[in-house]
Residue, then its C-alpha position, 0 to 999 in steps of 0.5 A: x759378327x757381320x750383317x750379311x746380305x745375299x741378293x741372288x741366291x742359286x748355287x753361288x749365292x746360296x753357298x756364300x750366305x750358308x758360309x757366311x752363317x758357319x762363320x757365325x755372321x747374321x744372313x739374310x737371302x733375297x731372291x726373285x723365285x719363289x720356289x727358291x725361297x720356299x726351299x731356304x726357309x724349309x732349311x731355316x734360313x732367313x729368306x726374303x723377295x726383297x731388300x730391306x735396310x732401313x733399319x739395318x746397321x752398315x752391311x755387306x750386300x753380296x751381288x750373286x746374281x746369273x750372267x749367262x751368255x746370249x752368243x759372244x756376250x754376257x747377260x746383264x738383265x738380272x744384274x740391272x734388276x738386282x741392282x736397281x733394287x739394292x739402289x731403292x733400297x739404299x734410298x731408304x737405309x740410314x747407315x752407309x753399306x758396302x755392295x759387293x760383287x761377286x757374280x762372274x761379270x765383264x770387267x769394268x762392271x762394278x764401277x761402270x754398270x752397278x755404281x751408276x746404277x746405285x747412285x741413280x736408284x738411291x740418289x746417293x753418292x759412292x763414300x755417301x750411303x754406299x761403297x763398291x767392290x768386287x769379290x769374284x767367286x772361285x766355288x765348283x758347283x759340286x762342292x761349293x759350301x766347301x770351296x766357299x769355306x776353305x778358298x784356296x784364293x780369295x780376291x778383294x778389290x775396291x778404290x776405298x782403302x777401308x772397304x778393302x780393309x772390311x772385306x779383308x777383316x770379313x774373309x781372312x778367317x777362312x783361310x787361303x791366299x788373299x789378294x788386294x787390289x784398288x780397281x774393281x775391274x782387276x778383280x773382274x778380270x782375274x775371274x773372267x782370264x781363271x775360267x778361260x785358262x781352266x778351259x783353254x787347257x781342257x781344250x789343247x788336251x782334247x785337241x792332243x787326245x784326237x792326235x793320240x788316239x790316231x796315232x794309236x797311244x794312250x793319252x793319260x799317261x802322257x798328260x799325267x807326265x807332261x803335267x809334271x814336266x813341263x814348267x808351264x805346269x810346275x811353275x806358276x810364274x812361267x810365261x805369264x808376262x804379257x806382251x812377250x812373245x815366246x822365242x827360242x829355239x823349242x817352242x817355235x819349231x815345234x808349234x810349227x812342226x806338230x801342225x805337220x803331226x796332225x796333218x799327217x793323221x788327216x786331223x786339224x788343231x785349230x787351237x795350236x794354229x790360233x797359239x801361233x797366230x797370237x805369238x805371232x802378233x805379238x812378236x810383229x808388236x814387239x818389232x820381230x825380238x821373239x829370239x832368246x832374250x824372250x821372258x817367254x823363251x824357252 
């Protein structure tokens, strides 16, 4: 049995600790709203404002804490709180503690925001009191308990070799595809680049329903069958090695063709425009050799 910590207990917070606690481990939420912690310990749980660790044997500190957007930036005020407090609270603690990131952040963050920020709250050095890592969250908000314990993908990243190991001991039970990384800010990125494809696919068939419904065609079909057709959808591993830019004869002709489809219904596709920008760029960097020999050809 691990001793758990959950420090920010919202939806992604609340459902790694509830997790954590099916799996037989000892939980305790932290959290800043009162009204929060009212409702965890309505449920029985063990809630509390603040951290506590002088007298806990070694643990698990999961940073589950809100990173919002303020215009093209993330919010990092709760996570500087949250990490100065987890920091204090080292000062105090005996055994050494794992402090885990979980929230979505920039990359870098675990080791260029909240190491830092441990080292100078606890007075403690990172492998002295305290380690890092990172464990980004892939939990939908409707189903998050489930998601939590039955991941499809689980993704641990720390410099320390043991600390991957624990982490790997800790979640490997509940299943799925566990990935091990030595930089935290892989981790980071991973999380960061699963949102914006999650997103980017949404958009490009919202951009291809507006070209449907003008030329007067039922768009569900259609997705459902390209979904099935195209090796961008059936093959994981396709086109997802950077720095190539996609050659051939298909797709270059019709990125460029299509933008004639959609001028002629008077719509504009400014998400397949900023498609061919990019290949662009990348083949005037890669010195023009977009051509057959391309890994992103088709």
């Amino acid at each position: 049995m691990a001793r758990i910590f959950i420090v920010g207990s919202g939806v992604v917070g609340t459902a790694t600790g509830k997790g954590f606690l099916h799996a037989g481990h000892k939980v305790t939420f932290i959290d800043v709203d009162e009204q929060r912690l009212e409702a965890l310990r309505s449920q029985g749980l063990d809630a509390h404002s603040d951290l506590d660790l002088m007298a806990e044997p070694s643990s698990f500190i999961f940073l589950t804490l809100p990173t919002p957007n303020v215009g093209h930036a993330y919010d990092m005020s709760a996570f500087e709180t949250g990490s100065a407090s987890v920091g204090r609270a080292l000062r105090k603690a005996i055994e050494s503690h794992v402090v885990v990131v979980r929230s979505t952040v920039p990359p870098g963050t675990a080791e260029g925001f909240v190491e830092p920020t441990l080292q100078e709250y606890s007075g403690k050095n990172p492998g002295d009191g305290f380690t890092v890592a990172s464990n980004p969250e892939f939990l939908r908000a409707a189903s998050a308990v489930e998601d939590f314990r039955h991941p499809w993908m689980t993704v641990v990243a720390s410099r320390s070799a043991r600390t991957r190991e624990r982490l790997g001991e800790l979640l490997r039970p509940f299943g799925g595809d566990l990935r091990l990384f030595a930089n935290p800010a892989e981790a980071e990125l991973i999380k960061c680049a699963h949102n914006i494809y999650n997103a980017t696919k949404i958009s490009f068939w919202n951009e291809m329903w507006r070209v449907s419904r003008e030329l007067g065609l039922e768009l569900d079909p259609i997705a459902q069958t390209v979904a099935r057709s195209a090796e961008g959808s059936i093959n994981p591993l396709y086109g997802i090695r950077g720095g190539a830019p996609y050659g051939g004869v298909c797709l270059p002709k019709d990125t460029q063709g299509f933008l004639g489809v959609a001028e002629s219904v008077g719509l504009r596709m400014p998400l397949l425009r900023a498609v061919i920008e990019v290949n662009d760029q990348m083949a005037r960097e890669a010195g023009g050799q977009a051509g057959a020999l391309s890994p992103n050809a088709a």
